[in-house]
N, C-alpha and C positions, 0 to 999 in steps of 0.2 A: 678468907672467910672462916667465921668459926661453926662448928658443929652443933650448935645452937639454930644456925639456916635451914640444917637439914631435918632438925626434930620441929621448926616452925611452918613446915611443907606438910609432914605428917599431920599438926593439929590443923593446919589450914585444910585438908581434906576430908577432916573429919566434922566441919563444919557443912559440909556437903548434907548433914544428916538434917539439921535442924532446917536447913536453906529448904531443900526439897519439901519439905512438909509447910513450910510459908510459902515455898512457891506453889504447891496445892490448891492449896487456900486461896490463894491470891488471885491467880487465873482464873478457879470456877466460874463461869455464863463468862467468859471473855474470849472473843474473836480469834479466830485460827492467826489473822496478824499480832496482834496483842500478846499472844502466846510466846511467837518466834520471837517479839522484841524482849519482852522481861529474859527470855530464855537468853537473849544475847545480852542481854544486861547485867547477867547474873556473872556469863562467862569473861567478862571485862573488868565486874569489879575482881572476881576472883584474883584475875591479871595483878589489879592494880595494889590487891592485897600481897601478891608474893612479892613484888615489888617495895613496898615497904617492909617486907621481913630483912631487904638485904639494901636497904637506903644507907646505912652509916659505911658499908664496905661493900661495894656490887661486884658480884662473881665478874669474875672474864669473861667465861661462856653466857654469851647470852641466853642459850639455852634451856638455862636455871629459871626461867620463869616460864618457860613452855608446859616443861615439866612439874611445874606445883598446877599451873592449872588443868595440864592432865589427869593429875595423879586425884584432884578434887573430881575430874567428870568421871572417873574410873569409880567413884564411891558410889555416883549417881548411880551411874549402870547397874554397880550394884545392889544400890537399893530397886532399883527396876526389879532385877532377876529377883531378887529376894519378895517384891511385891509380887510378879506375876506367879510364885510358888505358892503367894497366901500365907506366907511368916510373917508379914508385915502389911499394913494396908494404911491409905489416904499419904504417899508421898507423892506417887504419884498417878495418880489413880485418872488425872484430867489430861494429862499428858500421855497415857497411851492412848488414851481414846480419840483425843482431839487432835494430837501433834506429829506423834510416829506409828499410826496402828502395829503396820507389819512388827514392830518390833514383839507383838506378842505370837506371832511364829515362832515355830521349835528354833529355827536357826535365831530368828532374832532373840530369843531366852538365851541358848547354849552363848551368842557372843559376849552376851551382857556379863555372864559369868567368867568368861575367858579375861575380860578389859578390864573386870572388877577384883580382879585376883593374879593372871598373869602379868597384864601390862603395869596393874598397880602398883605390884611389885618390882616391877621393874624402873619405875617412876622413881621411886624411893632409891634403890640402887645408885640409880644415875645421879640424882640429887645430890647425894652422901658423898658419891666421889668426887664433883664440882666443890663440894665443899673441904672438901679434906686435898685437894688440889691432885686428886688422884683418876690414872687416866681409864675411862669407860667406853672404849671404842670399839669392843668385843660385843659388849653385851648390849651398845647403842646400835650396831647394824643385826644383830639378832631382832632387837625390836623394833627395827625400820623394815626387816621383812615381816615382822606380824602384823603389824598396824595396817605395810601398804594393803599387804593379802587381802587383811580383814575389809578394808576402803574398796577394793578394787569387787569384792564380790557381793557385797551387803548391798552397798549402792544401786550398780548397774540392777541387780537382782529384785530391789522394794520400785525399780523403775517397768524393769519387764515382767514383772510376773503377776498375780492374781491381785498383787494390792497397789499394782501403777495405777491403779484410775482413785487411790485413796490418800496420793501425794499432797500435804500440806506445805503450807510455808517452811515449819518447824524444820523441814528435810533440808534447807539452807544454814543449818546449825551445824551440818556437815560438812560444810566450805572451810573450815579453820583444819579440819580432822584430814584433809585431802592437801593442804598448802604447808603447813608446820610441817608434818614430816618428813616432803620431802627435802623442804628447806633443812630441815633438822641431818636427813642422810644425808648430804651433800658435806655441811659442818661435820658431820661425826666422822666420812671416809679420810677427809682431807685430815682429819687430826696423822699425830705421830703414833705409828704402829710399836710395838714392841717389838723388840731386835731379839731374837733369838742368840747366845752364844757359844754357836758351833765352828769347830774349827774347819778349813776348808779341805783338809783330807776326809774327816766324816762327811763333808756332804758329798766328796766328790766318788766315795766308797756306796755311801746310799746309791746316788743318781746312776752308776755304774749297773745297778741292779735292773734284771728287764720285771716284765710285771707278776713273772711265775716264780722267782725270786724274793717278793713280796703277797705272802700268802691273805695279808689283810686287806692290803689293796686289791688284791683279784676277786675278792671277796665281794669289795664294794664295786668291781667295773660288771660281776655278773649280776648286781643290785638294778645299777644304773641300766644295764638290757632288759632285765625285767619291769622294772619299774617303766621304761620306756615305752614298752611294747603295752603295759594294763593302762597306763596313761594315754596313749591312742585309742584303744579298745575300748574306756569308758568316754571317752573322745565321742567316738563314732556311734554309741548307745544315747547319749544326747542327741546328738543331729538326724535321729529316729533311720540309726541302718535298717532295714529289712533284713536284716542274714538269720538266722531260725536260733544261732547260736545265741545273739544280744540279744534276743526276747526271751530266752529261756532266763541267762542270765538275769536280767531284770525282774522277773516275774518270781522266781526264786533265791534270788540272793543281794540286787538294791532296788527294789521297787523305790525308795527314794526319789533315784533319778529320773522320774517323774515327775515328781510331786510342781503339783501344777504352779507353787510359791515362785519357783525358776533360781534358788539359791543354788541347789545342786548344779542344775544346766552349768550356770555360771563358772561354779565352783570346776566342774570338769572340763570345761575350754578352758579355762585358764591352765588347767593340768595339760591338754595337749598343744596348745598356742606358746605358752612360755615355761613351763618344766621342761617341758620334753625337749627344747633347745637348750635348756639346762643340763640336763645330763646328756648330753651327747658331747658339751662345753669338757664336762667335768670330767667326762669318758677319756676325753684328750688330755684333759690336765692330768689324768691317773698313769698313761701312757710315756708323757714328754714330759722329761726334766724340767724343772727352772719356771713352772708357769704361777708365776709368785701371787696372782691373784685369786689363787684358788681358794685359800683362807678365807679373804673378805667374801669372796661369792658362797662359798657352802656356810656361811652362816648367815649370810640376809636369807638366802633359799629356808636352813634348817629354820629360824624364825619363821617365815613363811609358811610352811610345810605343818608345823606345830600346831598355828593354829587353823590352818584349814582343816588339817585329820581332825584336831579336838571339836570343829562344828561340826562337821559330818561327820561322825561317828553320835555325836552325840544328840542331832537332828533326826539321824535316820532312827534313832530307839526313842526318842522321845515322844512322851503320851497325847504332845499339843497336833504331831506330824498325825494325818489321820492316818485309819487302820491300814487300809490298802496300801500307802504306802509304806509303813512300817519295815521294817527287816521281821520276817519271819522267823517265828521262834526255832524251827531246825536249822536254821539258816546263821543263827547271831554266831557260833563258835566259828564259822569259817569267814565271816564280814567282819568280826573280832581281829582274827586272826591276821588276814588280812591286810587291813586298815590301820591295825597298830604297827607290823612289821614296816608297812609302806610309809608312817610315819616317823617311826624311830631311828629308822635308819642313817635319816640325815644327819637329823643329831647326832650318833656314831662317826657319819663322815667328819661331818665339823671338827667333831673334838681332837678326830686323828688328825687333822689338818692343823690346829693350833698346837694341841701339845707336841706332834713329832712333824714340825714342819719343812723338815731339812729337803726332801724331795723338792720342794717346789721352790726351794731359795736359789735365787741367780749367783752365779759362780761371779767373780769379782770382774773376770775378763770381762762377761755380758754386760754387766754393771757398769762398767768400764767404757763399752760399746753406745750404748745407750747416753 
């Protein structure tokens, strides 16, 4: 494939702008069905446009065409966020009303921005190296944990919370955004990793080391107790504990987790149903030698992680989120603080995980075993 696929992906999603504004147009006085079809008509041709960008030479990866019609829905989005600010107006102006209300929630703004900017980019990334025959399996399980994150809490969340009883067709426009990626994770794990070249006396010198020995690692397994322990605690402020302690907390520092939309609820089960079996994972991996899967896991998680801290943080301060539950203005420097630490960190773990990953590489014998 030449480099010419990957800048054809780019203009292909910048037609995204024109499209949205005919599709405006086009839908007004038209049926909540009518809506869902053109909307799925829109996303087909898309398809069937990236698809002739690479008819004379078709990538390997089938992937390459998931990816232009992503990186095109990601423009949408954010023309969305950029319309519900009022920079821009009549793209889609029929379609928040008639197709996805919730999406004009603080959380559904802050995603629009995240998809329109983080995953876009990401799109593009992925694209470029399909094209250039260059391997992206680092930065494709980063984005199979943002996407699922984002899937797994938006969803369940416009189902239960104040705007389930204002569920349209359109919310079946979702089905592609739930199926592709994790078809898409699956193809990206199974690719070839990159081999690190360390010789086996440095790893067997590293792996010799207990964990007070490695001052960065102990760093991140007192992260992973802590994190453990605030991720049960807002856990259990969602499932309405009575302890005097989660009401204070809440009432002064996330009244969010409230907020009657039900993103947060969602967003914090998720933190204590499956992070927290996550870092307890990771706890072990920091501990024992040779657990070679620690790399791929701490970076779907830091994906993950990324963008759930970037909605909620950016939910809970947001002017759409009503007052009550807002983050209190004495309150932002320590839910700041916080919520960034709690999200950065991963990212931290990851990167030590890829760039010095001799810890967790299996010794030849194991290899050997196996």
């Amino acid at each position: 494939m030449s480099a010419s696929a990957a800048t054809g992906v780019f203009v292909l999603s910048l037609t995204a702008i024109p499209a949205t504004y005919l599709f405006n147009w086009f839908i007004a006085s038209k049926s909540a069905w009518a809506l869902t079809a053109v909307g799925g008509l829109v996303l087909i041709f898309s398809a069937l446009l990236s698809r002739v960008l690479v008819i004379r030479k078709p990538p390997k990866d089938p992937l390459f065409c998931v990816y232009a019609v992503f990186a095109f829905t990601s423009v949408v989005t954010l023309i969305i966020g950029l319309e519900q600010d009022g920079i821009i107006d009549g793209f889609m102006t029929v379609y928040l009303k008639e197709g996805e209300p919730y999406l004009n929630t603080a959380y559904g703004h802050v995603i629009c921005y995240w998809d329109g900017s983080a995953h876009y980019l990401m799109y593009l990334l992925m694209v470029a190296a399909i094209a250039w025959e260059e391997s992206y399996r680092n930065i494709g399980l980063y984005w199979v944990g943002s996407i699922l994150m984002s899937i797994i809490v938006f969803l369940p969340g416009s189902i239960v919370g104040k705007y389930g009883t204002q569920i349209c067709p359109a919310f079946l426009l979702n089905v592609p955004f739930i199926c592709l990626p994790i078809w898409a994770g699956v193809r990206i794990y199974n690719q070839a990793s990159v081999i690190q070249n360390s010789s086996v006396k440095v790893i067997q010198e590293i792996q010799k080391k207990g964990l007070l020995g490695r001052p960065l690692d102990l760093m991140f397994a007192i992260y992973l107790i802590l994190a453990t322990a605030f991720s049960i605690f807002r856990g259990m402020i969602v499932l309405d504990c009575p302890a005097e302690f989660c009401r204070l907390y809440v009432q002064h520092q996330e009244p969010y987790l409230k907020d009657p939309a039900a993103y947060a609820k969602i967003q914090m089960l998720i933190y204590m149903f499956y992070t927290v079996p996550y870092y307890l994972i990771s706890l072990y991996g920091l501990l024992a030698p040779g657990c070679s899967w620690m790399p791929d896991l701490t970076l779907v998680h830091a994906g993950g992680l990324a963008q759930a801290q970037f909605s909620h943080i950016g939910a809970s301060l947001h002017a759409r989120t009503p007052y009550i539950y807002r983050v209190p203005q004495e309150a932002k420097m320590v839910f700041l603080s916080i919520n960034i630490v709690y999200g950065i960190m991963p990212q931290l773990l990851a990167y030590r995980c890829i760039v010095k990953p001799e810890f967790f590489m299996k010794s030849k014998q194991d290899a050997k075993a196996e």
